[in-house]
SEZA-741261 format. One line per field, with one value per residue (C-alpha): x, y, z. Coordinates in Angstrom, 1 decimal, decimal comma. Example, Ala and Ser with C-alpha at 12.3 -4.5 7.8 and 13.67 -1.06 7.14 Angstrom:
REM SEZA-741261
X = [12,3; 13,7];
Y = [-4,5; -1,1];
Z = [7,8; 7,1];
***
This chain:
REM SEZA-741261
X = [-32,3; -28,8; -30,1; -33,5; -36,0; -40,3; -41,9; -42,4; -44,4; -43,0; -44,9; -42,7; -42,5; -45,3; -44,5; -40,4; -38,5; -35,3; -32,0; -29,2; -25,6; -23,5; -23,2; -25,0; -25,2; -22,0; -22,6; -20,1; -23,3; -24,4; -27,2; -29,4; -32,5; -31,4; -34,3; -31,8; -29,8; -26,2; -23,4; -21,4; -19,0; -18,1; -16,2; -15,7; -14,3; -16,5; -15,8; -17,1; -18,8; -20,5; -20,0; -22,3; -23,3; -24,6; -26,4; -28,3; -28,8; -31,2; -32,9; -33,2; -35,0; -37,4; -38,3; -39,0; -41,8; -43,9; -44,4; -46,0; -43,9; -44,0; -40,3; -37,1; -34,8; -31,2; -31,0; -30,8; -28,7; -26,7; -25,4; -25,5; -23,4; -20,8; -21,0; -18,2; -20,1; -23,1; -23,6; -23,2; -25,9; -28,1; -27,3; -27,8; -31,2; -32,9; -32,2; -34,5; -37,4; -39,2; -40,4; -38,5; -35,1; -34,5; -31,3; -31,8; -28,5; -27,3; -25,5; -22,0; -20,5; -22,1; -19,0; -17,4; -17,7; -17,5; -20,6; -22,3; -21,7; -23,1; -26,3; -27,0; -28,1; -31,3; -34,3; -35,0; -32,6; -33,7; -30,7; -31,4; -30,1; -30,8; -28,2; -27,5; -23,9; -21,1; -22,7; -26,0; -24,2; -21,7; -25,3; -27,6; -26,0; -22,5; -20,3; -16,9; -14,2; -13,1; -16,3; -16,9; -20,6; -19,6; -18,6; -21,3; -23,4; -21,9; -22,1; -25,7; -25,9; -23,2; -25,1; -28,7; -27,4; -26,5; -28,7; -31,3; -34,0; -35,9; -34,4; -36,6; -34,9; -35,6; -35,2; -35,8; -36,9; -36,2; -38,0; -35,1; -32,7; -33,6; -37,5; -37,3; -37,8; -34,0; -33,2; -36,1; -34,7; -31,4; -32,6; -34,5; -32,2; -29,9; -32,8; -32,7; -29,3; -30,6; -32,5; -35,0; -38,0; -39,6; -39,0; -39,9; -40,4; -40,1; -39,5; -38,8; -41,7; -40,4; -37,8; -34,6; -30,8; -31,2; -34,5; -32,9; -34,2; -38,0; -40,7; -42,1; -45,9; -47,9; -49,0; -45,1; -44,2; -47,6; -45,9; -42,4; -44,1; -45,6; -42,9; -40,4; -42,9; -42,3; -44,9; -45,1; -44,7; -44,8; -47,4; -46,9; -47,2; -48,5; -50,0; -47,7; -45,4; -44,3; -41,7; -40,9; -39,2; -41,3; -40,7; -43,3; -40,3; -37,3; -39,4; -40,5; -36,5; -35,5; -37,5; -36,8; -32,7; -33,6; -36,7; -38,1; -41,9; -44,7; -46,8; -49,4; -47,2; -46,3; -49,8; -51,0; -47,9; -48,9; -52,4; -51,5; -49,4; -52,4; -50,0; -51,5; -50,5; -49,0; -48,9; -46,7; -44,2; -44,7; -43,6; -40,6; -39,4; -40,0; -37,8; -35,2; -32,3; -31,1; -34,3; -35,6; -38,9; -39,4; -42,5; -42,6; -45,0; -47,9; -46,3; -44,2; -41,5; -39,5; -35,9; -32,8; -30,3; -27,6; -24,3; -26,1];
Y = [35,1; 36,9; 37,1; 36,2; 38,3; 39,2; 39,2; 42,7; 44,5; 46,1; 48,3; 46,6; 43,4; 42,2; 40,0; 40,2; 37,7; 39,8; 38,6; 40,5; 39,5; 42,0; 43,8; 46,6; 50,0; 48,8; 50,6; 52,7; 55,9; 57,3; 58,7; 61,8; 60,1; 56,5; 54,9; 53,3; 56,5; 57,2; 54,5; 53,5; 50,9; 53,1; 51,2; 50,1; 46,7; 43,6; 41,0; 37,5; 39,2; 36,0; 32,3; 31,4; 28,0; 30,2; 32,4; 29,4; 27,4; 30,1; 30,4; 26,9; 26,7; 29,3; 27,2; 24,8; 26,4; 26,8; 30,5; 32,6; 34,9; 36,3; 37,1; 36,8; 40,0; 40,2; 43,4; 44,2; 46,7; 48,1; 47,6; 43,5; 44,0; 44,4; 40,9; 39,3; 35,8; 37,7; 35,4; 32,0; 33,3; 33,7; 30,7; 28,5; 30,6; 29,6; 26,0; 26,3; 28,5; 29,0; 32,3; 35,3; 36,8; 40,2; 42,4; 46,2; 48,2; 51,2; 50,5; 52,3; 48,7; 47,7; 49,5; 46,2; 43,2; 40,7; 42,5; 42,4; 39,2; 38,2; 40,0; 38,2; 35,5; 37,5; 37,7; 41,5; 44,2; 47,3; 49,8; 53,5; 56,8; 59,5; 62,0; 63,3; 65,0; 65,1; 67,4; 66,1; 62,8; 64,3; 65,6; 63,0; 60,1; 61,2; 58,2; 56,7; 58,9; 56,6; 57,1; 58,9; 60,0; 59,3; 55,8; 55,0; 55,6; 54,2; 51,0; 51,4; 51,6; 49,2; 46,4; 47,3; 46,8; 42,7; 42,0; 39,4; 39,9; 42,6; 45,9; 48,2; 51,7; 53,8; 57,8; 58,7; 62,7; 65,2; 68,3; 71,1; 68,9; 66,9; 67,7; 71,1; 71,2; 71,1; 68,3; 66,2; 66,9; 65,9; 62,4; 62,1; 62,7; 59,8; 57,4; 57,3; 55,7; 52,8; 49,6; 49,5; 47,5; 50,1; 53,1; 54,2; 57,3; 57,4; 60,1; 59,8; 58,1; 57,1; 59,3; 59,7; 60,0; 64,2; 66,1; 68,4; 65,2; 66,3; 64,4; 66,2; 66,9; 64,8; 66,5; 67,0; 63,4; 63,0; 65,9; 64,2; 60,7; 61,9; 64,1; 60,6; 58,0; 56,7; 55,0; 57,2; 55,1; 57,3; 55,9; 53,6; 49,7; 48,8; 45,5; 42,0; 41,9; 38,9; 36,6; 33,3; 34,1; 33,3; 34,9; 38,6; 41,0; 39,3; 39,2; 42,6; 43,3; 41,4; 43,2; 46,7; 46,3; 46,3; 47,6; 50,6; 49,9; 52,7; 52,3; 51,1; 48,6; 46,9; 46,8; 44,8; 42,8; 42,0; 41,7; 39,5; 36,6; 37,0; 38,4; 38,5; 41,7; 44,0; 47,4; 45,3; 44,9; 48,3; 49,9; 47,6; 49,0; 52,8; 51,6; 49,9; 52,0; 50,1; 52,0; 55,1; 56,5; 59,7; 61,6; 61,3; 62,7; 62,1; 58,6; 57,6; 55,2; 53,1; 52,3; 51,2; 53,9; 54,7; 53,2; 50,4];
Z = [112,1; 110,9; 107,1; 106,3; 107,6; 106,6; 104,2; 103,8; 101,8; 98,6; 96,5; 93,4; 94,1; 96,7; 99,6; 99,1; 101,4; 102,1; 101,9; 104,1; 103,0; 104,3; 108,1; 109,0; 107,3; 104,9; 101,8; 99,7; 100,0; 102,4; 100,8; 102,3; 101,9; 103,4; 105,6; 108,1; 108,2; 107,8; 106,5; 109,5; 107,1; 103,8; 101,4; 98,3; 98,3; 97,9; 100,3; 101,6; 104,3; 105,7; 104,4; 101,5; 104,0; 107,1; 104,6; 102,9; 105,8; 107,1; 103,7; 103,5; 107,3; 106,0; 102,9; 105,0; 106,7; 103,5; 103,7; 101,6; 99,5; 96,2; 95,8; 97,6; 97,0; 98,1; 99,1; 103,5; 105,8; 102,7; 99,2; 98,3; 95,4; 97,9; 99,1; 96,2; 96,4; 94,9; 92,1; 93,4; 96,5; 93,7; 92,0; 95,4; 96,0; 92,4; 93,3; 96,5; 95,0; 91,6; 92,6; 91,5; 92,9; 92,4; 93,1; 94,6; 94,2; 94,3; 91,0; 91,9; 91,2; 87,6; 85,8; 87,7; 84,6; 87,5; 89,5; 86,1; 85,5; 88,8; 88,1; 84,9; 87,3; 89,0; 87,2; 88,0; 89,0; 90,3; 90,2; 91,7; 89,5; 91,8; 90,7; 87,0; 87,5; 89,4; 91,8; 92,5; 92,8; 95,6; 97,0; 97,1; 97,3; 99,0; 97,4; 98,6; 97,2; 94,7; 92,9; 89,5; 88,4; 84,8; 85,3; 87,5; 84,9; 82,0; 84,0; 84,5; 80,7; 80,0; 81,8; 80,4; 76,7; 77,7; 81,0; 79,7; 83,0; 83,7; 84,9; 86,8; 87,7; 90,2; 90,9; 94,4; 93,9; 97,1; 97,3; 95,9; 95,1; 92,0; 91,2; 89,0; 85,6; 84,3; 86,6; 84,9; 81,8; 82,4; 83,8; 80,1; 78,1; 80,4; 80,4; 76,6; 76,6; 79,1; 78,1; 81,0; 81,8; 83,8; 85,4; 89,1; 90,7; 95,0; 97,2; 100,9; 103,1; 105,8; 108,2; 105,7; 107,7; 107,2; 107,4; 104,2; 102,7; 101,7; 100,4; 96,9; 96,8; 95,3; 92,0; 91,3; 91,4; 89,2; 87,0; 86,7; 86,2; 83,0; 81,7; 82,3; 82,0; 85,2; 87,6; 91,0; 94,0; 96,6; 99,0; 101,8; 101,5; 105,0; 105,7; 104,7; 107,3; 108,6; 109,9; 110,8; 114,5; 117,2; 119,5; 118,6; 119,9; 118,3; 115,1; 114,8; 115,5; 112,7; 110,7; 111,6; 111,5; 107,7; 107,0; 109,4; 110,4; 111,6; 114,6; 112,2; 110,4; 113,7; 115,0; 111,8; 112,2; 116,0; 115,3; 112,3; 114,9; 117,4; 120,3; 123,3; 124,6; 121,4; 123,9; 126,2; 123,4; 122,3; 125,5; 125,3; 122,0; 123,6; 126,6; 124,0; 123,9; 120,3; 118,7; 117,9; 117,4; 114,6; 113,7; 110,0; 108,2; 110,4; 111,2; 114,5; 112,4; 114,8; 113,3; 115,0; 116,2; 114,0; 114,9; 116,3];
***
């Protein structure tokens, strides 16, 4: 499948269906930190990047198939609010599920009314605000040149003052770049001009485009939890997987062009489809030359290559 793909586990939502409407790695970040690594497509024009039909036909085939989901989240290989028929996808998706559709953005396009406006349509939105100037921004999230921090953000606060669903926010925090003391204050005293539902802390788990992106320890995400009254997710959510392909290689494909898997994620995944022989397909993806395999903290993470 080009655009539906798990399950997966999230440790927000539960069993998200994803929802890829836009080409890989098209983003306008290219964030240090980004589990599918560097943007090969920077911009920062939305576009109709696939037609609405081919999109919804392959939703519709999966709903079809009764599985078991808990949400469907548009989301995928980059930044959905850059697909221009966001709202209408939405619309078209709530007619074919009662269970909740959520949004996960960078936010660079909510001082956009018309990417707002399409957002009023998800029941959750879960926006990131990693950065807390104009350098940190430049930093951490490396933004197409026609972005400003300061808009950015009053977009992030102009749409939580009329959104009507809940909006869950999330700080990803990287060891020496965003977890001292003064950057924790600086991301309080911005929080307190949002209207948000909840707030998230991550930090990187999984192999991030540059190794400058470090994970924070443990007691200092506790630390900044408290001091932001934030919920910590920085553990692993690693059983859920699944897919609808069936063929066991194509499926664990589909999954990993969007959503990196460890080498104990893709045995519960194989395990989980009763395949006969899961170290035959795992000595096809170590001879596949589309993916990669990184030692992350104490993990071997299997993602595809960038540029691919």
């Amino acid at each position: 499948m080009q655009f539906v793909y798990g399950p997966v586990p999230s440790r927000r939502l539960g069993k998200s269906l994803g929802i890829s409407p836009i080409p890989p790695k098209t983003c306008n970040y290219s964030c240090i930190y980004c589990q599918l690594g560097r943007t090969n497509h920077m911009t920062n024009e939305r576009a109709w990047y696939f037609p609405m039909e081919s999109i919804m036909s392959e939703f519709e085939e999966v709903m079809r198939s009764n599985l078991s989901y808990d949400a469907v989240t548009v989301v995928g290989e980059g930044e959905p609010t850059l697909y221009a028929g966001l709202g209408r996808l939405i619309e078209d998706i709530r007619k074919k599920t009662t269970k909740p559709i959520a949004v996960i953005t960078n936010g660079a396009l909510l001082y956009e009314q018309k990417v707002r406006e399409d957002l009023q349509y998800a029941d959750i939105v879960l926006p990131t605000m990693d950065a807390y100037n104009e350098s940190s921004f430049r930093k951490i999230n490396r933004p197409h040149r026609e972005l400003d921090f300061k808009e950015v953000q009053w977009g992030l606060e102009e749409f939580s003052r009329n959104y009507n669903g809940k909006l869950w926010v999330e700080i990803m925090l990287i060891r020496g770049f965003n977890d001292d003391d003064f950057s924790l204050k600086r991301y309080k005293e911005m929080l307190h001009k949002i209207h948000f539902d909840k707030i998230y802390l991550n930090t990187p788990v999984r192999p991030p485009a540059e190794a400058c992106a470090r994970p924070v320890e443990s007691d200092r995400m506790q630390y900044a939890s408290k001091m932001l009254g934030a919920i910590a997710i920085d553990m692993l959510a690693q059983e859920g997987f699944q897919s609808e392909i069936g063929d066991d290689y194509e499926a664990l494909m589909s999954i990993i062009r969007r959503h990196p898997m460890n080498q104990f994620e893709i045995a519960s995944f194989l395990e989980g489809r009763n395949t006969s022989d899961p170290q035959k397909i795992l000595d096809k993806m170590d001879n596949d030359d589309k993916i990669v395999c990184l030692k992350y903290r104490g993990y071997l993470t299997y993602r595809m290559k960038m540029g691919d």
